[in-house]
C-alpha positions in Angstrom: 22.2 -27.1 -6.3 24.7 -25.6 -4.1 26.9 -24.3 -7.0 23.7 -22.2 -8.0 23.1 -20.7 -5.0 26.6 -19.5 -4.7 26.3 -18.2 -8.1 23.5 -15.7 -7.4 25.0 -12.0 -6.4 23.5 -10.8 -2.9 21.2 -7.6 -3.5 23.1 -4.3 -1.1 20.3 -1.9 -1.2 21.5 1.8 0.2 18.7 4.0 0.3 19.3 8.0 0.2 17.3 11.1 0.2 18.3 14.4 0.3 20.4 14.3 3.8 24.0 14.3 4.4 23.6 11.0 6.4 22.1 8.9 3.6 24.8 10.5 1.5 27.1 8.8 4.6 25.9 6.0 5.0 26.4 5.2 1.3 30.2 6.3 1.5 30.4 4.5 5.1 28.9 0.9 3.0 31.0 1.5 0.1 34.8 2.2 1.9 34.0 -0.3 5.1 32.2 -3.2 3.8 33.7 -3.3 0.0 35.3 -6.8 0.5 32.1 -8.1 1.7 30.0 -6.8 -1.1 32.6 -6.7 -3.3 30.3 -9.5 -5.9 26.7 -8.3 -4.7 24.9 -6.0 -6.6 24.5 -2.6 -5.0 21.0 -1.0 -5.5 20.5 3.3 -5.0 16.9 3.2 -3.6 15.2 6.5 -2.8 11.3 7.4 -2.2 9.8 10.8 -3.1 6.8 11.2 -0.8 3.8 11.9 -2.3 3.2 15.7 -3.7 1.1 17.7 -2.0 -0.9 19.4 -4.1 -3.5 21.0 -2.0 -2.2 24.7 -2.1 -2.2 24.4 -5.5 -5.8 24.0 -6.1 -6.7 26.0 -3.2 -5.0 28.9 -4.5 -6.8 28.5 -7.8 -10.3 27.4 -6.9 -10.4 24.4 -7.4 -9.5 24.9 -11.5 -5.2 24.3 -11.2 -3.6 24.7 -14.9 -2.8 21.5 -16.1 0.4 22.5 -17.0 1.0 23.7 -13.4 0.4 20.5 -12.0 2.7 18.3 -15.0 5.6 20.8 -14.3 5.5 20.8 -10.6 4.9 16.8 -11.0 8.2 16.2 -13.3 10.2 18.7 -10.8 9.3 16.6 -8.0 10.3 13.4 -10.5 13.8 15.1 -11.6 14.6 15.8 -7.5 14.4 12.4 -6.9 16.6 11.5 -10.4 18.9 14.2 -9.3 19.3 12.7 -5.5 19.9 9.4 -7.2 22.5 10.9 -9.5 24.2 12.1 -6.3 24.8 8.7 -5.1 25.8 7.2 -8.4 28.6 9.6 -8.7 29.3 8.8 -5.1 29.6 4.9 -6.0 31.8 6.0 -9.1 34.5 7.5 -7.2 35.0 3.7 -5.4 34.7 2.0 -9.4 31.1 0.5 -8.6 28.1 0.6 -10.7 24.8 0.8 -8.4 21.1 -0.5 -10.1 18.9 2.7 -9.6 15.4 2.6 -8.2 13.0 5.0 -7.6 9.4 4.6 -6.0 6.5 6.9 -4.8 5.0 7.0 -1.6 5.8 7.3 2.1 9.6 6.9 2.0 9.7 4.0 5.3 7.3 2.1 3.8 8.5 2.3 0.2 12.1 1.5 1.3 10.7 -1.4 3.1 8.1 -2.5 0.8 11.2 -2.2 -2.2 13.5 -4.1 0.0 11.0 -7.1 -0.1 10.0 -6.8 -4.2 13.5 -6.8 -5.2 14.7 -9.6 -2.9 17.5 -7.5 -0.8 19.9 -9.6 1.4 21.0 -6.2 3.1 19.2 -2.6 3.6 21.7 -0.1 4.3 19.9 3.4 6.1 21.5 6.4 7.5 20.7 8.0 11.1 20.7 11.2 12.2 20.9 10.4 15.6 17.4 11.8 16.6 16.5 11.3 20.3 13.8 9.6 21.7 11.5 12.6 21.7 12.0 13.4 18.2 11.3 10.1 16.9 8.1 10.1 18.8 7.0 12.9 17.2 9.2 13.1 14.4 9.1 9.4 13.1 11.9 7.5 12.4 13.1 6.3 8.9 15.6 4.1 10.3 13.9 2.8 13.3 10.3 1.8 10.8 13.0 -0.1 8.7 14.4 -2.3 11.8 11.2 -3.2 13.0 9.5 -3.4 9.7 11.8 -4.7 7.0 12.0 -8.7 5.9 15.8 -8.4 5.9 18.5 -7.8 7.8 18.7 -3.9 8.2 22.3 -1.7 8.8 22.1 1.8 10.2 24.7 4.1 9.9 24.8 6.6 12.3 26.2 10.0 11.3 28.5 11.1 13.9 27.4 13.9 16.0 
């Protein structure tokens, strides 16, 4: 029983969105903790909140084109492709090969609420360092996943 514990690979999950910290915090995991995650599988994770479409039908009355709403719906789908494109190339440079996921919703919550489906071991996040008056107001990504995640949590914290 012990040989097939060892022989499952521990699930890194990094997630990014469109700041230079997340971007950071994936190089940061990928240079300073390769030996130790050199046999776990490294997961891209980002979360595209949910569109706001209220200007949109407020601007038309009520009656939006259906075809406005698809195309401003797959634009908001291909940001969040495109952010997790950034990060594979990112990974490629170092010779890995990430697992890509992408949810909807309320980024915190979906990193957390990922972090638990998929079974992660490790949640990598970056930090921009706010202070404490701008996560009171602001929110914190980072600070919602260390008090809200069911797995150990890294933050990276971007150097001022």
């Amino acid at each position: 029983m012990a040989e097939e514990e060892k022989s499952v690979k521990k699930q890194v999950m990094v997630a990014i969105d469109e700041s230079e910290c997340s971007k950071s915090a994936l190089k940061w995991t990928l240079e300073y903790l390769k030996d130790s995650i050199a046999d776990s599988d490294i997961i891209l994770f980002t979360a595209q909140p949910p569109l706001d479409l209220s200007c949109v039908y407020a601007s038309s009355y009520g009656a939006a084109p259906i075809e406005l709403i698809d195309s401003m719906q797959e634009n908001h789908k291909n940001a969040g492709l495109n952010r997790i494109d950034q990060g594979v190339k990112i990974c490629a440079e170092i010779g890995v090969t990430p697992r890509k996921v992408m949810e909807f919703g309320n980024p915190k919550e979906a990193i957390c609420e990922a972090a638990e489906k998929l079974g992660v071991d490790l949640l990598v996040v970056g930090s921009n360092g706010k202070g404490a008056i701008q996560r009171t107001f602001l929110g914190s990504v980072s600070n919602y996943c260390v008090n809200h995640a069911k797995c150990p949590v890294l933050v990276v914290r971007t150097k001022a």
